[in-house]
C-alpha positions, 0 to 999 in steps of 0.5 A: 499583380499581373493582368494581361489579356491573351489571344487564341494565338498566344498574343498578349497584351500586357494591362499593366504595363504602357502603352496599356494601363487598366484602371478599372473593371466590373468583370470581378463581381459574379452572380449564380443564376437559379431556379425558385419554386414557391412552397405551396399551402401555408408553408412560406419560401421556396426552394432553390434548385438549379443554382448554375452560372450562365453566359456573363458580359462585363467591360474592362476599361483601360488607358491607352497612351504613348511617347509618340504618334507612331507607337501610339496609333500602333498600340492601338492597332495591335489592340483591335488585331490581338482581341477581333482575331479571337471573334474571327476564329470563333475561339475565345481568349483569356483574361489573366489575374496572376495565375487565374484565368478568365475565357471570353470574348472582347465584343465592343469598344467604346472610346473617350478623352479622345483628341486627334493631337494627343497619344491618349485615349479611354477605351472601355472594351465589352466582354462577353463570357461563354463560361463566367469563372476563373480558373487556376490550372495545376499540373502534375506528372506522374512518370514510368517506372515509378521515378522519384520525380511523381509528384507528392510523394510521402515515402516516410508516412506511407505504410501498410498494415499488415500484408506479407510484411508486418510494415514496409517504409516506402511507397511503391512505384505504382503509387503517389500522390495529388493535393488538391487544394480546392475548396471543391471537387475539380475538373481535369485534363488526363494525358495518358503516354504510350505504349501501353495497352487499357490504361487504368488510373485510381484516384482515392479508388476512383476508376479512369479506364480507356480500353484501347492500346497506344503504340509509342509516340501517341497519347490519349486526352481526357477532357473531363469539362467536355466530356470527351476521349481522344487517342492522338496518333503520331501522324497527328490524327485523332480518334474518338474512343468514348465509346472504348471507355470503362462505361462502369466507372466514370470517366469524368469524374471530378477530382476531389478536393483535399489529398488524394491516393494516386494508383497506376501501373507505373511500368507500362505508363506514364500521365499527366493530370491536369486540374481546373481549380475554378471559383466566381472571382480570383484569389485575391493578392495585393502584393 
């Protein structure tokens, strides 16, 4: 198992490994808040609505220990710089679990078993977390003219009944496949490649379209949590094209879970999909 804190910066302190060593946090037990509205004459209960997760603080307590005094004191100098430079940016880090990640801030510390001749202490660090689930991010590349690189791709079942052919045995360039093996429907990031002109992308019939047009170099980034478009131009500007999405179809939409058909004009472009498979706690893994 693999449990690391990573700054805004990429800096990463590893908690299971020394001069760093978790012994125990609560930041696994999760909890939906709701809203409850009383049945009204003789009928008893109440109905549940507004079942969401709000902003959540936890602690994760670790031990910090070292050969010598000069390792030690860098050891937990290097701990306070790594988890307050995200509080100065204003720009949260990242608790890992193996392949999960939790978004939050380290806002407090508190210390015991602390001797001024001994490289040991407790430190039991406050989080606090603006959005309380762990996430797994599961990329897949879609690329230009139809590679066989696409991911999922089922050449051998792919078949079609009938068209001008009583059957053909492969998929075509434009198609492929995404498994989302979620047990819900999930959020994504979109990266659309240039140059192509008013991308459009299906997923199971779903619409992502942006009608704008991209020159070599530049890409678009859907951004489905935030609700949000860009167009990145190669000098690095970026453009707000919320409004140049097909307003018709939901830009935003989540991915569905299980196995979904993918459809796109492989000639002009390629994508990259990327999905946020959230849940209240990580998937559990002892090994």
């Amino acid at each position: 198992m693999k449990i690391y804190y990573k700054n805004h910066n990429g800096q990463v302190l590893d908690l299971m490994k020394w001069p760093y060593m978790i012994s125990e946090s609560d930041v696994l037990g999760y909890e939906w808040s709701y809203t409850a509205t009383e049945y009204t004459g003789n009928r008893s209960g109440s109905t549940i609505s507004d079942v969401r997760k709000k902003t959540a603080k936890g602690s994760v307590k670790i031990a910090v220990s070292a050969r010598t005094n000069q390792e030690y004191t860098s050891a937990l100098n290097t701990l306070l710089s790594v988890t307050e430079s995200d509080i100065m940016a204003g720009v949260p880090g990242m608790l890992y679990v193996d392949d999960y990640y939790y978004t939050c801030y380290v806002y407090g510390s508190s210390k015991k078993e602390w001797e001024g001749m001994t490289a040991f202490l407790i430190n039991t660090l406050k989080i606090v977390s603006p959005y309380p689930l762990w996430c797994r991010e599961i990329s897949k590349s879609f690329l230009k003219n139809g590679s066989t690189a696409v991911v999922e791709r089922a050449a051998d079942t792919y078949l079609f009944y009938p068209v001008a052919y009583p059957y053909r045995y492969s998929m075509p360039g434009n198609a492929g496949f995404v498994n989302n093996d979620h047990y819900g429907d999930c959020d994504f990031k979109m990266i659309i490649y240039g140059p192509c002109t008013n991308p459009v992308i299906r997923i199971n019939g779903h619409a992502y379209e942006v009608i704008a047009t991209l020159y070599a170099g530049e890409y678009i980034l859907i951004d489905s949590r935030d609700h949000t478009v860009y167009r990145y131009l190669i000098d690095g500007r970026q453009q707000n094209l919320f409004n140049q999405r097909n307003k018709e179809s939901d830009l935003f939409q989540k991915v569905p879970s299980g196995r979904c058909a993918v459809l796109w004009n492989a000639a002009a472009f390629g994508f990259d999909l990327i999905l946020f498979q959230e849940r209240s706690e990580p998937a559990w893994n002892l090994s």
